[in-house]
N, C-alpha and C positions, 0 to 999 in steps of 0.2 A: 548441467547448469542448475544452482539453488533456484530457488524463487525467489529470491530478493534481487538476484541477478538480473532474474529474467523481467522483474518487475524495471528495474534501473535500464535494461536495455528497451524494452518497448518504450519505456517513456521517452528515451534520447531516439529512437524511430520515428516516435510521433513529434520530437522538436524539428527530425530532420524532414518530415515531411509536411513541417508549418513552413520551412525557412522554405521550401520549394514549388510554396504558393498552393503547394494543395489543400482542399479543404477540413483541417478539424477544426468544430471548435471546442470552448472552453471547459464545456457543461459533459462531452462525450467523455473527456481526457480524465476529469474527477471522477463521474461516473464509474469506469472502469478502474481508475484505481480503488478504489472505495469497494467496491466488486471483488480485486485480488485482495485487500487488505480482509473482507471477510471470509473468502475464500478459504485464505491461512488461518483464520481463527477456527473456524470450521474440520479445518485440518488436523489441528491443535487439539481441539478437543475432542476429535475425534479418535485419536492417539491415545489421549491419555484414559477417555473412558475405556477403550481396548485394554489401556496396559492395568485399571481398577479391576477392569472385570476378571480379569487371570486370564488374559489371553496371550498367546505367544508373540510379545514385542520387544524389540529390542530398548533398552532403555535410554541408549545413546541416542535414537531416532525419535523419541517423545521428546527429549530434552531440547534437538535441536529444531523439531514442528512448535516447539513451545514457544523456544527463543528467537525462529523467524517472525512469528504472530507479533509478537511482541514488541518488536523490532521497526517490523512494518509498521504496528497502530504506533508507535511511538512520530513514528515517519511523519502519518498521518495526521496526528494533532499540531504537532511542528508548523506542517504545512497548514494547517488552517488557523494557528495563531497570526503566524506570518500574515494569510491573504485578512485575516480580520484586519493585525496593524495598519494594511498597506489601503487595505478600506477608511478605517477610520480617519487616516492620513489623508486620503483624498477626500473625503467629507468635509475635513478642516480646512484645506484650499478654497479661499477665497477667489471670486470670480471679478 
């Protein structure tokens, strides 16, 4: 399983074990994403300084450590424009 897989499944684990009352909450679930998303960049780069330095890498293997990193922080800003919107939105709710 990728890691972007694995990322999309833990998450829907952690939805499945909000709907069944158990406890995560909000602040653990970013936490650890934020965690995997550096993890991958870490990953990334660490590929790719291997494949500068002349080490024996596969090329197809940087490209796709590169293009998961990537993929993910894209994820990432996504989701934190969204939770900005959804913030602001409720800001402007009048009481």
């Amino acid at each position: 399983m990728d890691k972007i897989s694995r990322i999309q499944f833990e998450a829907l684990a952690k939805l499945e074990a909000a709907k069944s009352n158990k406890s995560v909450d909000f602040k653990s679930v970013l936490e650890n994403f934020v965690k995997e998303v550096n993890d991958l960049q870490k990953e990334a780069d660490n590929s790719i300084e291997k494949f500068t330095s002349g080490k024996e890498v596969d090329i197809h293997k940087v490209m796709i450590a590169t293009q998961e990193a990537q993929i993910s922080f894209q994820l990432m800003l996504e989701l934190r424009n969204r939770l900005q919107t959804a913030y602001e939105e409720v800001m402007r709710t009048q009481i």
